[in-house]
C-alpha positions in Angstrom: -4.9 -57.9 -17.2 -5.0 -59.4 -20.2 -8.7 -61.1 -20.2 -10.0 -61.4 -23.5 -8.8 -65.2 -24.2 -10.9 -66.9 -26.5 -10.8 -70.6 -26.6 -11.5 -72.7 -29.9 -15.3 -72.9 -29.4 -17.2 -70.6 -27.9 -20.7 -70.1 -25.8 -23.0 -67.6 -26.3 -22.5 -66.0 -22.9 -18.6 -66.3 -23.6 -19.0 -64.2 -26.7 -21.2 -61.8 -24.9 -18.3 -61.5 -22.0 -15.7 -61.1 -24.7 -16.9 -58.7 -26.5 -18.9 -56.6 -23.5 -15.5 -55.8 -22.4 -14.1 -54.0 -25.4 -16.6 -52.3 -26.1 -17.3 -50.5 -22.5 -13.9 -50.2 -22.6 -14.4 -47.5 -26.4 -17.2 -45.8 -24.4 -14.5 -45.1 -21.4 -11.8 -43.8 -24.0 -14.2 -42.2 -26.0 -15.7 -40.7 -22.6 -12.4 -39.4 -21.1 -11.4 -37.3 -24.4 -14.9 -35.8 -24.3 -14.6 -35.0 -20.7 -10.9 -33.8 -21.0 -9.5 -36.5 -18.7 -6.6 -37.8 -20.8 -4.5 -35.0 -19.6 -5.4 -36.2 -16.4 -5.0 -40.0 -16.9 -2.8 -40.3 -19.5 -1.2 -43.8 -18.8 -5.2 -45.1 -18.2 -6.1 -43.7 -21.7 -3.2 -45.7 -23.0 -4.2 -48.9 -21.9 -8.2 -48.1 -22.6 -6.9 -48.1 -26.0 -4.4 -50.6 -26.1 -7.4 -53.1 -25.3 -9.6 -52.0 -28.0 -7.2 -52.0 -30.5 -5.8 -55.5 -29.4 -8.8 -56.8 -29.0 -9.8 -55.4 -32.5 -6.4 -57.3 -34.1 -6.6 -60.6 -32.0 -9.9 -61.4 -32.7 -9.3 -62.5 -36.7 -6.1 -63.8 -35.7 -8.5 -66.5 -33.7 -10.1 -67.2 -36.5 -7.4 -67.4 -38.7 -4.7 -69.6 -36.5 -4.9 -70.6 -33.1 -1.5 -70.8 -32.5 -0.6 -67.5 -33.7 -3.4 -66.1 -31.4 -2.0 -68.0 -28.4 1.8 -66.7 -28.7 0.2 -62.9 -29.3 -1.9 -63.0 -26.4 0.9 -64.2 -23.9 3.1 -61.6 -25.4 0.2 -58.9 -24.4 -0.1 -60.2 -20.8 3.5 -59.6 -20.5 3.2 -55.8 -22.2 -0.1 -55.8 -20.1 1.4 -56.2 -16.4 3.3 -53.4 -17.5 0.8 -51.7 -18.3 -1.2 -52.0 -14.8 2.0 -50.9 -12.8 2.1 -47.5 -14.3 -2.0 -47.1 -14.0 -1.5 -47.9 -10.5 1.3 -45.5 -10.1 -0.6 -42.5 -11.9 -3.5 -43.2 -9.6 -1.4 -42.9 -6.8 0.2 -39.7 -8.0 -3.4 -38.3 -8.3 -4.4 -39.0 -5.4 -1.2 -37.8 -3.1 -1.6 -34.4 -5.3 -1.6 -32.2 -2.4 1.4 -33.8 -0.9 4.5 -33.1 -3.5 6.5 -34.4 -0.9 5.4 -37.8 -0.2 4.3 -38.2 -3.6 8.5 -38.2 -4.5 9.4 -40.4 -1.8 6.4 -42.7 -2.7 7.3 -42.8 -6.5 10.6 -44.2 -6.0 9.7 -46.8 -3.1 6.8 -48.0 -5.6 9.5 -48.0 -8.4 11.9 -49.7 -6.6 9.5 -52.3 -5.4 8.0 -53.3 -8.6 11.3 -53.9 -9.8 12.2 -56.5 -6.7 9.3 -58.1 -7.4 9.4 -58.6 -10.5 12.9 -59.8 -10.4 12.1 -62.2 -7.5 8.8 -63.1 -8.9 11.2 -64.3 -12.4 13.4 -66.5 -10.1 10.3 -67.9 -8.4 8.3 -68.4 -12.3 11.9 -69.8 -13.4 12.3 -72.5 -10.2 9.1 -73.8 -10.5 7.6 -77.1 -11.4 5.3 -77.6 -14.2 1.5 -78.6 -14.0 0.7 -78.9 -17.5 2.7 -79.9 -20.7 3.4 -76.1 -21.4 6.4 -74.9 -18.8 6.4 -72.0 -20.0 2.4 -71.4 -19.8 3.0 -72.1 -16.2 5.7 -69.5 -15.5 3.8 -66.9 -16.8 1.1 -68.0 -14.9 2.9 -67.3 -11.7 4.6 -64.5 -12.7 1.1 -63.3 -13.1 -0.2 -64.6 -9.9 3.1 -62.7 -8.0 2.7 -59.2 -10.0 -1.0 -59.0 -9.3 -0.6 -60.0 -5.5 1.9 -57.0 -5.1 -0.7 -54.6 -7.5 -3.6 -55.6 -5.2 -1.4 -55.0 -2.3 -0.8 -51.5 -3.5 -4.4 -50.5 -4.2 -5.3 -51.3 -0.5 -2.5 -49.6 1.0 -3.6 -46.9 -0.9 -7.1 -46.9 0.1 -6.3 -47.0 3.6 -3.8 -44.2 3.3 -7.0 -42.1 1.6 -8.8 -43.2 4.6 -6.4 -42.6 7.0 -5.6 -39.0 5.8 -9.1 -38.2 5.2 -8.4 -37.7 1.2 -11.6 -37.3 -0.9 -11.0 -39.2 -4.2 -11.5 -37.4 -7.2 -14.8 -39.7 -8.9 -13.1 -41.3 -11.8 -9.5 -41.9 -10.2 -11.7 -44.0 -7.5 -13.0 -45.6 -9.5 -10.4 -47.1 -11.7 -9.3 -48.0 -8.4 -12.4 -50.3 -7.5 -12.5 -51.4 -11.5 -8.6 -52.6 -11.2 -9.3 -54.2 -7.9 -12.2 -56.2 -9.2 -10.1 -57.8 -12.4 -6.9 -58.2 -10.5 -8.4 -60.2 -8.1 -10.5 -62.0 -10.3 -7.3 -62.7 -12.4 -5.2 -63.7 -8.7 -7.7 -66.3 -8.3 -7.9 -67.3 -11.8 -4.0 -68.2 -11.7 -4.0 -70.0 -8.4 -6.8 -72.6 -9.5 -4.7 -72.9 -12.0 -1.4 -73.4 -10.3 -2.7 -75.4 -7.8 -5.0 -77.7 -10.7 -2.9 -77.6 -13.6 -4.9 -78.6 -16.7 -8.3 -78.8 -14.6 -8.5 -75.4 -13.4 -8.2 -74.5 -16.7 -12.3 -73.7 -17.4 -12.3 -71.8 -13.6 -9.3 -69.6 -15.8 -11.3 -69.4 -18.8 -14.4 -67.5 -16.5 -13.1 -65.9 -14.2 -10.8 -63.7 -15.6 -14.2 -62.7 -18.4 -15.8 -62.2 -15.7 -13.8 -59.6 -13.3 -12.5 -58.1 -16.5 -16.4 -57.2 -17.0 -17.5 -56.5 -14.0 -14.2 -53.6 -14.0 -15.1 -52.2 -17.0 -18.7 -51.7 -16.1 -17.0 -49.7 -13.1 -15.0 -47.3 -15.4 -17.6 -46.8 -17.8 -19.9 -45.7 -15.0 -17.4 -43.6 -13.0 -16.4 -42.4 -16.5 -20.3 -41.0 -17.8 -20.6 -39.6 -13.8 -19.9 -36.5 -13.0 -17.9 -35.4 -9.6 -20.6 -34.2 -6.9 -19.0 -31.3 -4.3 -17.5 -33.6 -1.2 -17.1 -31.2 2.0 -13.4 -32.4 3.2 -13.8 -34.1 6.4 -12.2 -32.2 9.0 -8.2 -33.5 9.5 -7.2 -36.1 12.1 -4.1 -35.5 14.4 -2.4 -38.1 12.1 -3.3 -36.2 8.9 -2.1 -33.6 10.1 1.6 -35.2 11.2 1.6 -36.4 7.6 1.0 -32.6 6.1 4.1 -31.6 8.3 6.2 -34.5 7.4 5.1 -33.9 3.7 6.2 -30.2 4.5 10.0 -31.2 5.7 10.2 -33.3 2.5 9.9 -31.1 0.2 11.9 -28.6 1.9 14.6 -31.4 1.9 13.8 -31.9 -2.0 13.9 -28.1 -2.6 18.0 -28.2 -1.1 18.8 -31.0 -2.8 
């Protein structure tokens, strides 16, 4: 989720999107030490930062040589996939807290899918033709396209498990939920014009993914400066309540084995 690309010239609105980004992003890191939530969010802290401080290195590399600019930032997108996979995990081990249980199970299943995907989503970035006179700009492309399909997948199962089981979010973990939904799906639509154009879509790529990246940050900067207001639990469903028993007999199967 890689969105501060910077082509050769510049607009004043894309300078404003550029750098809006890194810089909510310092008030979110510097916003979650004040209000103790690194201990909370580690992996999220991690990758607050590791946008500044790339942002902070790439930018004179841009000005110095494009070409070492272009090979760093594709390298970061890699690193930067990564990344989002472990903040979507964390935020799904805040939220399933109360249930150790299905927390475990969950863990794995998510582990073990990101791997498939990723594996299958190599094949698929490895088999594919090429739309532009870079092959391997393409593949990452698609491997982008696949891993953020499958991360924006996972966000909306777990918001409808949240609903479902009548979970009230703690403030901030919602939303970096909503801010990673916005960019990811900003960036899934940014790499299928892009796909599907080749070297045309390459101005809808150059916006969009600006764009949601900004919009998210302005979401975690706000739920980062808000405090949590006292939520009454809503009283549980019959099928929350089959969950808290099957979340019981799991970890009394953990606990024996």
């Amino acid at each position: 989720m890689l969105r501060w690309q910077l082509p050769m010239r510049t607009s004043l609105l894309q300078n404003v999107l550029w750098f809006s980004g890194p810089l909510l992003q310092s008030v979110v890191a510097v916003t979650m030490i004040r209000r103790r939530l690194v201990k909370r969010f580690p992996i999220f802290a991690g990758y607050t930062v590791f946008h500044v401080l790339l942002f902070a290195v790439m930018y004179p590399i841009h000005r110095i040589s494009y070409l070492v600019y272009f090979d760093v930032y594709w390298g970061a997108e890699i690193i930067d996939m990564i990344f989002v996979l472990f903040v979507i995990q964390e935020l799904f081990s805040d939220v399933f807290a109360p249930y150790q249980g299905i927390r475990s199970v969950g863990r794995v299943l998510f582990r073990s899918a990101a791997l498939i995907l990723i594996f299958f989503s190599i094949l698929l970035a490895r088999s594919g033709g090429s739309r532009t006179i870079s092959p391997f700009l393409d593949r990452i492309v698609s491997l982008k396209r696949s891993v953020h399909v499958f991360e924006i997948s996972i966000l909306l199962v777990l918001f409808l498990a949240c609903g479902i089981l009548g979970i009230v979010w703690y403030r901030f973990a919602f939303g970096i939920a909503v801010g990673m939904g916005l960019a990811l799906s900003g960036e899934a639509i940014a790499s299928t014009l892009r796909a599907q154009l080749g070297v045309t879509g390459n101005p809808f790529y150059i916006w969009l993914e600006p764009i949601s990246a900004t919009c998210a940050t302005l979401t975690w900067a706000f739920y980062a400066v808000s405090r949590d207001r006292q939520v009454e639990a809503p009283p549980p469903t019959a099928f929350a309540t089959q969950i808290a028993s099957w979340n019981h007999a799991l970890e009394h199967f953990f606990s024996k084995s």
